[in-house]
C-alpha positions as CSV (number, residue, x, y, z in Angstrom):
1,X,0.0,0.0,0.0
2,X,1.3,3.5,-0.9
3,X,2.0,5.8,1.9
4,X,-0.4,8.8,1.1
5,X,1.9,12.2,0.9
6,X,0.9,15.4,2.7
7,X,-0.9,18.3,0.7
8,X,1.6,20.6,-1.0
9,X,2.5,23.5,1.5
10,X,1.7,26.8,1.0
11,X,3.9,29.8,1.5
12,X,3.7,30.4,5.3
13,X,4.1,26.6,5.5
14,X,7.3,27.0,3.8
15,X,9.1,29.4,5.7
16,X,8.6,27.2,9.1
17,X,9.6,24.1,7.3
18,X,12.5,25.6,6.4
19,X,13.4,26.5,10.2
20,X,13.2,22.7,10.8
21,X,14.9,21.6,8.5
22,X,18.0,24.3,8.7
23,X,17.6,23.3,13.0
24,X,15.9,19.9,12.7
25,X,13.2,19.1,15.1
26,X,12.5,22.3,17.0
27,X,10.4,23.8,19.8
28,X,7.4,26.9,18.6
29,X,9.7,29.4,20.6
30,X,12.8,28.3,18.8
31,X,11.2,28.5,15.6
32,X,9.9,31.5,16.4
33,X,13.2,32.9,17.7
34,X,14.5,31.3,14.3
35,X,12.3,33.7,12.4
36,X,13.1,36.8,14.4
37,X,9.5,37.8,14.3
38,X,8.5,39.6,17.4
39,X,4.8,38.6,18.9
40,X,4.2,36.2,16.2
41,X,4.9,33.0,18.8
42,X,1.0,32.5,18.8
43,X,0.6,32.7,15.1
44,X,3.6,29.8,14.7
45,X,2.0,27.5,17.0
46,X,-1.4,27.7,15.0
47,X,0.2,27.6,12.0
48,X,2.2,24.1,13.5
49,X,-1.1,23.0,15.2
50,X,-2.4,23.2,11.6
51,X,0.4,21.7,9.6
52,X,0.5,18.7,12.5
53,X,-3.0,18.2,11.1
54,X,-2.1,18.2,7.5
55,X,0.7,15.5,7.8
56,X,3.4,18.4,6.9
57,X,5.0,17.9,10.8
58,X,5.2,15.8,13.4
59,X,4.7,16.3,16.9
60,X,6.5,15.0,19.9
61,X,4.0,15.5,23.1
62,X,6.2,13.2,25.0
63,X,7.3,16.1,27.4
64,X,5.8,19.1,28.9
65,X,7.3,21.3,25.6
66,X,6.2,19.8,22.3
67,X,8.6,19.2,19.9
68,X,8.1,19.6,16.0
69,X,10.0,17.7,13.0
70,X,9.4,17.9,9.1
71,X,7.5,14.9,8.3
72,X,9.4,14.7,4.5
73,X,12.9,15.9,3.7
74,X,13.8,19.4,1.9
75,X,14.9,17.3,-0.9
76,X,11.3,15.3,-0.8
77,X,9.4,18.0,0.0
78,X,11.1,20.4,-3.5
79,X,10.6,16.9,-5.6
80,X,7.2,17.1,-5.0
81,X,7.1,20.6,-5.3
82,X,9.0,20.6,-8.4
83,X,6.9,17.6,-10.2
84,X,3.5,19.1,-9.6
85,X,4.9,22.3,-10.9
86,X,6.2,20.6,-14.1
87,X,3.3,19.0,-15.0
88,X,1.1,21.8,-13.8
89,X,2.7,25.1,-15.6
90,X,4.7,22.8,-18.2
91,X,2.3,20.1,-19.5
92,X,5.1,17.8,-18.2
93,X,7.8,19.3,-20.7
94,X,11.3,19.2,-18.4
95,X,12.6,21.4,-21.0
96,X,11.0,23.8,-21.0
97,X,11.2,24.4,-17.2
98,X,14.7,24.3,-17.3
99,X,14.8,26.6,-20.2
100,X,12.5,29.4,-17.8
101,X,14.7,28.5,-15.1
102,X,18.1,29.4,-16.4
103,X,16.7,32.6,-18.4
104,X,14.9,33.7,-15.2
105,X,18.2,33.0,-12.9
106,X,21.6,32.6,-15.2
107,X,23.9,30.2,-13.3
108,X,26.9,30.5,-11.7
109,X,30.3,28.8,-13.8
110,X,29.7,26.1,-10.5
111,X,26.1,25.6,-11.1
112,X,26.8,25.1,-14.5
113,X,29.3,22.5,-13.8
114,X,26.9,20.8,-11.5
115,X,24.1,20.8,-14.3
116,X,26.5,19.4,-16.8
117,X,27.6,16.6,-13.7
118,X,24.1,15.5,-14.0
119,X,23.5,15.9,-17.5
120,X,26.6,13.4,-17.9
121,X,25.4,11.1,-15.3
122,X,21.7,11.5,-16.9
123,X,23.3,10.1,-20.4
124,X,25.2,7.8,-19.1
125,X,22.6,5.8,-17.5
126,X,20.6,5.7,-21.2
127,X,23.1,4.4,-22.7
């Protein structure tokens, strides 16, 4: 049976998903001291009350302070992201996405060279 995947998170959901995965699992108040926000500790815990609900976290309620963890990777989480995107904007066409990308963004000489690491790898298992 295939382990059902979390709704695609929005924007908000993003930002405190990338606190916990910089810190890895993390308290509200050290998220929220992450985030530098001042008298938004309320809104973080809602917002981590809600994404507990949604499958995006994970809660420890083990001890008096509840501890939160990324229920998928970074690297999942931007597959996902990345796929739905694809197939969404794109019509599935990985050119083309690549194409935006690098005309929106040109790459450094060293993300070039990691691109071309791929594309090498890519060919190499075709042939």
């Amino acid at each position: 049976m295939r382990k059902k995947h979390p709704p695609h998170p929005t924007d908000a959901e993003l930002v405190i998903l990338g606190v916990l995965w910089k810190r890895g699992s993390s308290t509200v108040r050290e998220v929220h001291e992450e985030l530098g926000r001042p008298g938004a500790y309320t809104t973080i815990l809602k917002q981590l009350q809600i994404m507990t609900k949604k499958g995006l976290v994970e809660r420890d309620d083990c001890a008096r302070t509840h501890i939160y963890r990324s229920r998928l990777s970074e690297d999942e989480t931007q597959g996902r992201l990345v796929r739905h995107f694809l197939h969404r904007v794109f019509g599935g066409a990985g050119q083309k996405l690549v194409l935006h990308a690098l005309a929106a963004k040109p790459a450094s000489k060293e993300e070039l060279a990691e691109i071309r690491r791929v594309l090498d790898k890519l060919e190499g298992e075709r042939a």
